[in-house]
N, C-alpha and C positions, 0 to 999 in steps of 0.2 A: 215278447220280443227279447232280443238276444242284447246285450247292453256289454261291452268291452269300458273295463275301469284302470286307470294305470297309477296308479297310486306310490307318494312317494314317502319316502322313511324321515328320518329326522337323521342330524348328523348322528354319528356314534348309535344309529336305527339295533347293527345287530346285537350289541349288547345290551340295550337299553329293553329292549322288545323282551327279554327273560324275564319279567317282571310281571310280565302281564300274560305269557303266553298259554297257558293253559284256559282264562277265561276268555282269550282270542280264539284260540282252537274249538273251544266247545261252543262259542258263539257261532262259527262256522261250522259246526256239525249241524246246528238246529238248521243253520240256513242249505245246507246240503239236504237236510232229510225234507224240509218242507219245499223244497223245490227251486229254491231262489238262489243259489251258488251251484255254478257249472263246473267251474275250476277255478283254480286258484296256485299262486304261487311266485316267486323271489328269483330275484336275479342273486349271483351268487354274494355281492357282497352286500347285500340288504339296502341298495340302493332304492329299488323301486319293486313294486308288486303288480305281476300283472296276472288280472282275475275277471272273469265271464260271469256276469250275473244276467238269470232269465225273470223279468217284471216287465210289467204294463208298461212302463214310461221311465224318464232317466229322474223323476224329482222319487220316485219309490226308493229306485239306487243310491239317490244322493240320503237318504235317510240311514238305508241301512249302514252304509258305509260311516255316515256321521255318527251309527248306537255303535258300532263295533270299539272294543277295549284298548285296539292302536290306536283310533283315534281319539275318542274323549281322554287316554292319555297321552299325547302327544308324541306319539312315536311313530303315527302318520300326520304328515302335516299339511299335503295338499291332494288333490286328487282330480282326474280329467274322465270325462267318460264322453263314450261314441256310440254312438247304434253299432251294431255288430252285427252281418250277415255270414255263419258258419259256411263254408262250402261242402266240409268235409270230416 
């Protein structure tokens, strides 16, 4: 199932996020290659992230998104997620 996540930054998210970003990115490389990140990406002023992850169920989601580097460092600081039907 298709899982829509909307994830939001911390204040001061876009300069804070350079710290980390490199073991962000290759955290989402593994999750793109094994199949579990659809897309991914940032509104422009690093307010909020909105990203398509494909898993079983939303507590799989809620995990991934909990191991990811924004968050255990606090540069995401909440997050919403929906079932998500693509149309297209």
């Amino acid at each position: 199932m298709k899982i829509l996540a909307l994830v939001t930054y911390c204040t001061n998210g876009s300069e804070l996020r350079q710290k980390f970003r490199i073991e962000h990115q290759n955290y989402n490389k593994k999750l793109k290659m094994d199949g579990n990140l659809v897309m991914a990406g940032s509104d422009t002023d690093y307010s909020i992230s909105v990203r398509v992850y494909e898993a079983e169920n939303l507590q799989t989601v809620e995990k991934i998104i909990e191991l990811d580097p924004y968050f255990t460092n606090t540069i995401w600081t909440d997050f919403t997620l929906y079932p998500f039907n693509q149309v297209c």
